[in-house]
C-alpha positions, 0 to 999 in steps of 0.5 A: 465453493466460494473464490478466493478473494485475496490470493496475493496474500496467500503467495505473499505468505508462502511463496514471495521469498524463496530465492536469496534475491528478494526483490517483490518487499515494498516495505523497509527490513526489520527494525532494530529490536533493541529500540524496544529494550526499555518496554516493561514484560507481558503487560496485562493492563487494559488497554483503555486504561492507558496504552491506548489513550497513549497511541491516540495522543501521539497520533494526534500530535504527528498528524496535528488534530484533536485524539477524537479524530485519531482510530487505532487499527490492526495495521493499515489493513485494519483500517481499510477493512474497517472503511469498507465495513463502514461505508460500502454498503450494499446500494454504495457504488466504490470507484477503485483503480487498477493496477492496485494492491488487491484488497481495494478491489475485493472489499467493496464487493465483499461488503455488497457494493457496486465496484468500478475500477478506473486504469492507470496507465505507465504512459501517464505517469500511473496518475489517477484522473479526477475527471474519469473518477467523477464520470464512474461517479456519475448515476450512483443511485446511492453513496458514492465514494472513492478508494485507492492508495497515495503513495500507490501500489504498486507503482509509487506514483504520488497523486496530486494535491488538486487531483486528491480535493476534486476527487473528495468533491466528486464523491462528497456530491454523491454523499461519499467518503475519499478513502487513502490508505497513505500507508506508503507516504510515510517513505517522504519526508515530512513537508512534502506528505499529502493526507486525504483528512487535511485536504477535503472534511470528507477525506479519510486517511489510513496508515501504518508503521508497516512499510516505511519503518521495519514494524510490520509485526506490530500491526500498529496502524491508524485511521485519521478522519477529515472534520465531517467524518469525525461525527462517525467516530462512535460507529466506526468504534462499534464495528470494531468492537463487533470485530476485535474490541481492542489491540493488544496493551503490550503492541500498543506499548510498542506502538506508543514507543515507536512514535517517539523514535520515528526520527531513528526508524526513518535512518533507513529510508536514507541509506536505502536512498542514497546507496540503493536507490541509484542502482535500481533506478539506472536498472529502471531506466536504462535496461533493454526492454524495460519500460518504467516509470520512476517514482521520486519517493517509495521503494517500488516500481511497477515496469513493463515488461517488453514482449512478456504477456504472463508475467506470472509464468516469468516470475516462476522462471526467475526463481526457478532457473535464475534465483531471483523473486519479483512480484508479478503484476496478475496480483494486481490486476495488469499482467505484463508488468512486475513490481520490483523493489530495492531495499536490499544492501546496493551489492546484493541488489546491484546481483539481483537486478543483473539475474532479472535482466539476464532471467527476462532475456532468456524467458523471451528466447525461450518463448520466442520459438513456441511463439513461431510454431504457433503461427 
C-alpha cells in the first residue's frame, strides 16, 4: 500500500482545531464577506472570455511585468504542483530544506526526482546557506533546481537578496529553475518583499492570497516567471489544461476584486502587529525553557522545545489536558520544536500562551519520572 505522502494536511483538515485556543494558523482570519458584496450571482461566462484576462491584468500590474509572465493557479498549492509537474523530472535532482512545509519535500519525489533536503539550523537564525545549496547541487547528472519558501515555514525566517541570486546561479549552472513559494511574503510591506522573478531570469515565483489576507477559500493563487522562464509559459499551460484546464469564472471574479482591495485586506495584518504581536513575541523570548527565533514579519515561529524530543505526543498533551492547539514540528521534518502563531485577539492569545507554557511544564513533570525508571 502505497504511504501517504502529505499527512500534515489530513490533521490540518481533521484535527488542527479542536480546542478554543487555536495557535497552529499561519494564515490571517477570514476575511470580511461584505467586501465582495458587489459581484454579480452565479456567473457562467467562460473564463477566458474575460475573468481571467481581468486576474492576469492586475497580477501583472502589482508585480510590474508584462500578463505573458503572469499564470493563474488554484492556490499557491496549484502553483508549486505545477512547478513540480514541470521541472522535476525523473533525472532532475531538487535540493529542498528542512524543517519545511511538507509538499516541498514530497513533490519532487512524486514527480520522479532526486531530493536533497538541506538543514536549517534555529542557531542561524533558520537561514539557508547558498554554499550548502551549490555543494548538494554538485554532481547533478541532469537539471538541477532549488525549492523552499521565503517567507518560510515554518519559522518565518526572510532569506536574503544576495543569498536568493547565488542560489538562482547555482542552479542555473546545473540548467535549473529557483523555485519560491512567497505565499507568506504578502505579510511585509510592500518595499521591503523579495521575488525570486525579479532577482534571477531563472527564478520562478508562486503566491497567493491565502495567508496574508483571510481568502483561502478562494484559491486565488499565481505564478510569476523570471525573463528566461517565461518561454515555458505554453508548457506550463498545457500541464494545467492536462490537470483542470481552468478556474472557476465566478473565483476568478472574486480574485479580480480582491486585488483591487489589498489596501483594506492588509488592515488586519496591522492590528495583529500592533496588539498581538507584542504578547507573542515577549512569550517567544522571555518563557523558561523556550528556545525561538523571532521572525520581523509573518505570523509564525518555530521555538525549541527544551528537554521534549516527541513534539507530536506534546501536542496531543495540550489539547487534551490544557485546551490549547499548536502544530508539532514532526509535520515538518524536525521533532523538538512547535510552530506557534498569533493572529488571535491579544486577550485570547495573551490565554493560549499562558495554557502552553503551563502544558509544556507539566509535560516535563510528567515525563521526567519515566525518564528515571528508565535508566
Amino acid at each position: 500500500m502505497e504511504r501517504i505522502r502529505f499527512p500534515y494536511m489530513f490533521w490540518a483538515h481533521e484535527q488542527c482545531a479542536r480546542t478554543p485556543h487555536v495557535l497552529t494558523q499561519s494564515g490571517m482570519p477570514n476575511a470580511d464577506p461584505a467586501l465582495f458584496a458587489g459581484l454579480p450571482g452565479i456567473d457562467l461566462g467562460h473564463p477566458s472570455e474575460s475573468a481571467l484576462p481581468q486576474v492576469e491584468e492586475r497580477l501583472a500590474r502589482k508585480f510590474g511585468v508584462d500578463p505573458s509572465r503572469v499564470i493563474v493557479t488554484l492556490g499557491a498549492s496549484g502553483g508549486m504542483f505545477l512547478a513540480a509537474a514541470r521541472w522535476f523530472r525523473r533525472g532532475s535532482r531538487v535540493v529542498v530544506d528542512r524543517p519545511s512545509y511538507e509538499p516541498f519535500r514530497a513533490l519532487p519525489p512524486h514527480f520522479g526526482a532526486e531530493c536533497v533536503a538541506l538543514d536549517r539550523r534555529l542557531e542561524t537564525g533558520w537561514s539557508l546557506d547558498p554554499a550548502e545549496v551549490r555543494a548538494a547541487l554538485a554532481g547533478a547528472k541532469g537539471p538541477g533546481h532549488v525549492f523552499f519558501a521565503n517567507l518560510h515555514n515554518p519559522t518565518g525566517a526572510r532569506a536574503k537578496a544576495g543569498d536568493l541570486r547565488e542560489m538562482a546561479s547555482a542552479a542555473a549552472e546545473h540548467g535549473g529553475r529557483l523555485v519560491v513559494c512567497e505565499v507568506y511574503m504578502e505579510y511585509a510591506p510592500a518595499e521591503e518583499r523579495l521575488h525570486a522573478f525579479q532577482l534571477a531570469p531563472n527564478g520562478v515565483s508562486i503566491g497567493s492570497l491565502t495567508k496574508a489576507y483571510g481568502l483561502g477559500p478562494l484559491r486565488a493563487g499565481w505564478m510569476v516567471l523570471g525573463e528566461e522562464v517565461a518561454a515555458e509559459r505554453r508548457e506550463l499551460i498545457d500541464h494545467l489544461y492536462l490537470d483542470y484546464v481552468d478556474p472557476p469564472t465566478i473565483a476568478l471574479r472574486a480574485f479580480a476584486s480582491a486585488l483591487d482591495q489589498l489596501e483594506v485586506l492588509a488592515r488586519p495584518i496591522a492590528r495583529v502587529a500592533e496588539q498581538s504581536r507584542p504578547v507573542w513575541e515577549r512569550w517567544l523570548r522571555e518563557t523558561e525553557g523556550i528556545q525561538a527565533h523571532v521572525p520581523k514579519r509573518g505570523i509564525i515561529a518555530f521555538p525549541r522545545v527544551e528537554g521534549v524530543s516527541d513534539t507530536a505526543a506534546l501536542c496531543e498533551y495540550l489539547v487534551a489536558q490544557h485546551q490549547v492547539d499548536v502544530v508539532p514540528g514532526e509535520y515538518f521534518g524536525l521533532a523538538g520544536h512547535i510552530r506557534v502563531g498569533c493572529a488571535l485577539p491579544p486577550e485570547l492569545l495573551k490565554a493560549g500562551l499562558e495554557r502552553l507554557e503551563a502544558g509544556i511544564r507539566a509535560f516535563r513533570a510528567s515525563a521526567a519520572p519515566a525518564a528515571k525508571l528508565g535508566r
